[in-house]
N, C-alpha and C positions, 0 to 999 in steps of 0.2 A: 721316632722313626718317620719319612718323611713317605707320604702314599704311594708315591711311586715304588721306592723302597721294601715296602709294609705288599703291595703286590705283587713283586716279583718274589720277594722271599717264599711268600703263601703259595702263590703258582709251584714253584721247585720243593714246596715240602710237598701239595697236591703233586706233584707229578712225578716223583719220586717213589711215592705210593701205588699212583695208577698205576706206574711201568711194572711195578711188583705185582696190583692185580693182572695187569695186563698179562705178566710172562709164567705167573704160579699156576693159574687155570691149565695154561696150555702145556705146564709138567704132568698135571695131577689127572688131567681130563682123559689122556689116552692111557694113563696106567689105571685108574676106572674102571675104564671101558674093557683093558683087556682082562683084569682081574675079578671084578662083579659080574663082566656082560652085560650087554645091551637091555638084556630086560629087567633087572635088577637097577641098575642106570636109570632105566626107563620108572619104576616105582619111586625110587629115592626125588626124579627130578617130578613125578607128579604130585608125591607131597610134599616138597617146596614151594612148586606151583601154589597148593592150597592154602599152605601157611602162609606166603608171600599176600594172601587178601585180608589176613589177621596184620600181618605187620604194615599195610597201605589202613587197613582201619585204626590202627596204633598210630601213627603216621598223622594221622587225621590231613592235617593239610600245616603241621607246625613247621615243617621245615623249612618252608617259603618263609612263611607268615613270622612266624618267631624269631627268624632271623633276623627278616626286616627289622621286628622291634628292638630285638635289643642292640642290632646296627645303632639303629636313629636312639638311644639309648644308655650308649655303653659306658657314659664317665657319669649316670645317677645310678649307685649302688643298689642303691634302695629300691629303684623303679625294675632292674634289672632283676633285683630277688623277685618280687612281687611277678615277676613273667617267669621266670623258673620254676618258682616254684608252682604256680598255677596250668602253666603246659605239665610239670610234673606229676600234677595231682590227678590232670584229665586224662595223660595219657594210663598212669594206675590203673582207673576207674574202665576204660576201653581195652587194658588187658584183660581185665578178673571176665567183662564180659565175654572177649573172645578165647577165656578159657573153656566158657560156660557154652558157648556155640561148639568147640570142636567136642567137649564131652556128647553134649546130644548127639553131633553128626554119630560117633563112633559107636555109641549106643541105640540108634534107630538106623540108619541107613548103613543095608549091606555091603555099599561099592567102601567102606569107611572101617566095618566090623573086623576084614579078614586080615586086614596089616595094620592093626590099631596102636601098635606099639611106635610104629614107625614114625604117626604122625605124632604122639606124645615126645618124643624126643625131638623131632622136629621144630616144634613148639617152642624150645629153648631159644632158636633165633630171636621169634617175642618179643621173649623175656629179656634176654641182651641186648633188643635195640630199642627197648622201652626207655631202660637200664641209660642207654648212654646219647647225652644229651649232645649231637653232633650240631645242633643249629645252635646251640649255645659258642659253643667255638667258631663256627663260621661269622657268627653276629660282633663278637670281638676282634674276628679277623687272626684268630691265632692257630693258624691250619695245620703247622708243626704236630701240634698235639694230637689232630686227628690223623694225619700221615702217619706216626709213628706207633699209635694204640691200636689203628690199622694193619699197618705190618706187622705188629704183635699175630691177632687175632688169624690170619693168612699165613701166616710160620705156623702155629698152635695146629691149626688144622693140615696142612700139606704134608708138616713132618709126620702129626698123628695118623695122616694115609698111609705112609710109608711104610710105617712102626707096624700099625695094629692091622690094617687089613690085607689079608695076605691071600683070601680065597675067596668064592660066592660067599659062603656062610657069615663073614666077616662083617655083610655089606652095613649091617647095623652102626658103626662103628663110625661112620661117614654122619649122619645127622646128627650122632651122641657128638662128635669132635667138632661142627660148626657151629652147635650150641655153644657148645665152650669156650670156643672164640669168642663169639659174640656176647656169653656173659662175662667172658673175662675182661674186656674191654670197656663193658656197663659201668662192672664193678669201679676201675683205674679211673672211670673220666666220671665215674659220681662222687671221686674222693676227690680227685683233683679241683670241681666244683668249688667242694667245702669248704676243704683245705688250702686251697694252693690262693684260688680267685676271691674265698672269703665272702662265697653266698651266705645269704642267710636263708634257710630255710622256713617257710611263715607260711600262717594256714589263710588259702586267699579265700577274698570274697565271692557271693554269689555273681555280684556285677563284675569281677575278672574273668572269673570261670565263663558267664556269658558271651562278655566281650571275646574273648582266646575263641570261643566257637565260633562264636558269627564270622568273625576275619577271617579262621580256616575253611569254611563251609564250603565257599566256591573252588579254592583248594582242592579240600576233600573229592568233591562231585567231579573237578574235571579227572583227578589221579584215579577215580572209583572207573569213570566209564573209559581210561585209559584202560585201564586193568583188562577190560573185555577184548583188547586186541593184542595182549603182551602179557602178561601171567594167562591169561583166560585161555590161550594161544595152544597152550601141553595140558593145561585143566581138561579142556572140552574134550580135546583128542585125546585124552585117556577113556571118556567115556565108550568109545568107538572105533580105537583099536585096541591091539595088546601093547603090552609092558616094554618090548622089543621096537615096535612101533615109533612109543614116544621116546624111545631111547633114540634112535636115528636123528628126529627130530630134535628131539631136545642137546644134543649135541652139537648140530647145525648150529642152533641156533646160541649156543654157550661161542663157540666161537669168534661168530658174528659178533654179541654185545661186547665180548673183550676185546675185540680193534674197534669196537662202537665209543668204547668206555676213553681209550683216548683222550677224547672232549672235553669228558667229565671235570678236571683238575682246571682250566679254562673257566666253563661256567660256575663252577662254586667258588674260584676265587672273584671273579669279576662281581658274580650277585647283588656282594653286602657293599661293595663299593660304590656299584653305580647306583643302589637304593642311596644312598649320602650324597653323591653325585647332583644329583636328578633334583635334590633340594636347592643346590645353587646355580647351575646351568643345565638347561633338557637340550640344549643344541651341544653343547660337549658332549654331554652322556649320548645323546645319539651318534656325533662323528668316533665317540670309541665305541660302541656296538657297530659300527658302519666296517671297522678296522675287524673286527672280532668275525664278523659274518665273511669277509673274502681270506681269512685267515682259515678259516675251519671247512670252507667250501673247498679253499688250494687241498690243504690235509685230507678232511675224508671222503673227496672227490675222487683222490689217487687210490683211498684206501679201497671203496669200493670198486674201483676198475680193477686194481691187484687181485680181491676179490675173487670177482667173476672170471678172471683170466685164468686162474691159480689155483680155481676150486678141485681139480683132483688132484695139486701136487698139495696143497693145506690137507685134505684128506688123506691121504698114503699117509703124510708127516706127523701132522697132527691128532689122529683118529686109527691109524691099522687101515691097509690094505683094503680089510674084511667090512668097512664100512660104506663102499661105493654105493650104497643108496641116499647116502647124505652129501653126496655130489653137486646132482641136480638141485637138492634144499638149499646148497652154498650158493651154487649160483641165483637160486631166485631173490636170496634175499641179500645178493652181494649189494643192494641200492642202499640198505637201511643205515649205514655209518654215515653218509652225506645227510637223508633224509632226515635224521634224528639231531643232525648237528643242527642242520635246518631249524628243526623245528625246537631248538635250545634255545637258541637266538631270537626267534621270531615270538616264542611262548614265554619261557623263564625271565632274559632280560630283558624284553622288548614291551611285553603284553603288561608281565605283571609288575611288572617296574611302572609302568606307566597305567597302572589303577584298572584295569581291564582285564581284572580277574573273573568277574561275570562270563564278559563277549569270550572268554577263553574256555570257561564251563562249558557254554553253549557249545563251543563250536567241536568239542571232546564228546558232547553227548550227540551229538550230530554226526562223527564219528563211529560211536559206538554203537548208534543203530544200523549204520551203512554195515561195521564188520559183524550184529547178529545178524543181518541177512547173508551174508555171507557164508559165516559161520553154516548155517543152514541148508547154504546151497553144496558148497566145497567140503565140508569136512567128513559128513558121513559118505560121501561118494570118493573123494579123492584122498581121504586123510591127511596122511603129515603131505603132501606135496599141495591140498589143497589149503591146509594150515599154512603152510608159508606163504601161499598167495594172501592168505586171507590178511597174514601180518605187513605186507611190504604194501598193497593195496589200501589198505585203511590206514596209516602212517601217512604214506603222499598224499591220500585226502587229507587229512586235518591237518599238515602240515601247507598246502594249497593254501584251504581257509584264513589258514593265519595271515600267510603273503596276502592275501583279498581284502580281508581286515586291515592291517597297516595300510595298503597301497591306501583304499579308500581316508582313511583317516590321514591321510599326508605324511602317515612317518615310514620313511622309502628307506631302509636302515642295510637297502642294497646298491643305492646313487651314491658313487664316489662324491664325499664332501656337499652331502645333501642337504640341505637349510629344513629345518623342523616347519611345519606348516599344519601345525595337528588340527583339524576338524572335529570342533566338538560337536552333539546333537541337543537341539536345542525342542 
């Protein structure tokens, strides 16, 4: 199959997928809202919030990273096991501990004691996304399979809304069925592995397992101090409102990410490509991110103007009526689908593509101190409305930084048909 070919295909199996994330959310969200209620809503998204820092530590930083490898990779079998199964062993190893952290929380801290069930079930996410090796399929380039294990897992759960939860009481029945998804999908794409692509499963060495860390590490740290302005976002402001609170909130913000998400099928097809890319020409690979950046600026530039313009008919439609205090939360952060696309382009293909996974760290924790002060100033005073500033504010910072970064380093990946002129530091 010839790359051009082998990307489009992948893009329409990614996007095929998205448009299913994109349209299930917005079935499932307002029947929800009107069957649990906002603060029931409001509990289920705060421990997702929680568990979402177990699965960013599961995560570590392989998704990039492993992709990468077994892109540059994928016709030595051998070398390809030896990276599967070594991300598999570590990421093991960072489950069992973060089972070992949500026990303590549940059993020493009270905000954790009095709906402990919640987040035990919750936890199954984990476990399913430990379970299922998606960089594995992206590094091959075989996005079918994740499109369609995807829509599995997103049926599994929408229907089992449908079916099983029918009142408040019910609401448990929402984190039991996301589990499910996402172990059932573990399950399918750890057989297909074996089975299908003919891994070999091999116990690696200490010098893989080092190597696999070291490469995710800058990974890791930037996606950790991300964390602090995007799951941290409904974490904090649980501390400081009620349940009803982060339910307004967190539905604003559910939204948002699913016309944000768009993107998504875009940069995880382009990733592994322009990693292969980048090895024979960085002036190509930069004129297609050059393509990729005014393509996504047209897109979620409208998206978030529609947005802001539409945020009470998106709420009547989307949400009930009875939700007009996530109005105002729509429109604050009607910016973030541009911004995020932004900052896909400038971070994902741009930074880490081009070895500047470091300067990316930095500029993520630079980031994330600007939103704990933040955090600090806005949330206990203004909650979920100073929440949303806090998200839309420290997003356009670090996304700034990045444009700062490239511009300085010569690569302009926003100059129509811009000649590569990268400035190295000597």
């Amino acid at each position: 199959m010839s790359n051009k070919k082998r990307l489009i295909t992948n893009f329409l199996s990614l996007a095929s997928m998205q448009g299913l994330n994109f349209i299930l959310p917005l079935v499932t969200l307002p029947y929800l809202l009107q069957v649990v209620g906002p603060g029931k809503f409001g509990l289920i998204s705060f421990a997702q919030a929680l568990i979402q820092y177990f699965i960013l530590f599961t995560d570590y930083g392989f998704n990039l990273v492993a992709t990468k490898e077994i892109s540059l990779n994928r016709d030595n079998k051998k070398k390809v096991s030896v990276i599967f199964s070594t991300v598999m062993v570590v990421r093991t190893i960072l489950l069992l501990i973060s089972l070992l952290i949500l026990i303590l929380l549940i059993m020493f801290v009270p905000k954790f004691q009095k709906d402990s069930i919640i987040y035990l079930f919750t936890f199954g996410m984990v476990v399913g996304n430990v379970m299922f090796p998606i960089w594995f399929f992206q590094g091959i380039e075989h996005m079918k399979v994740i499109s369609i294990l995807n829509i599995v897992s997103k049926l599994i759960f929408t229907i089992g809304i449908f079916v099983f939860v029918k009142n408040e009481t019910q609401f448990l029945y929402v984190p039991i069925l996301n589990s499910l998804g996402y172990i059932a999908i573990g399950l399918i794409g750890l057989y297909l592995v074996i089975f299908r692509y003919r891994i070999r499963v091999i116990k690696p060495s200490k010098e893989d397992i080092k190597h696999q860390l070291k490469e995710g590490w800058d990974i890791f740290v930037s996606n950790l101090v991300t964390s602090l302005y995007t799951t941290s976002n409904i974490f904090i402001l649980g501390f400081f409102a009620s349940n009803t609170v982060v339910g307004y909130y967190s539905s604003a913000e559910k939204v948002v990410k699913a016309i944000s998400s768009v993107v998504g099928p875009l940069i995880q097809t382009v990733y592994p490509f322009l990693a292969k890319a980048l090895n024979e020409s960085k002036q190509a690979a930069l004129n297609m991110i050059n393509k990729i950046f005014y393509l996504i600026t047209s897109v979620m530039g409208i998206l978030s103007l529609l947005i802001g313009i539409f945020a009470e008919d998106l709420v009547n439609i989307a949400l009930g009526p009875e939700y007009q205090a996530t109005i105002p939360l729509l429109q604050i952060l009607a910016g973030l689908p541009l911004i995020l696309g932004w900052a896909s382009v400038f971070g994902i293909l741009t930074m880490i593509n081009f070895d500047y996974k470091k300067e990316l760290s930095r500029i993520y924790i630079f980031a994330g101190i600007l939103s704990i002060i933040l955090m600090t100033l806005l949330i206990p005073t203004f909650e979920e409305v100073g929440t949303a500033w806090n998200a839309i504010l420290t997003e356009a910072f670090a996304t700034l930084l990045m444009a700062i970064f490239l511009w300085k380093k010569g690569i302009h990946v926003w100059k129509l048909k811009s000649n590569l002129t990268v400035r190295k530091e000597h």
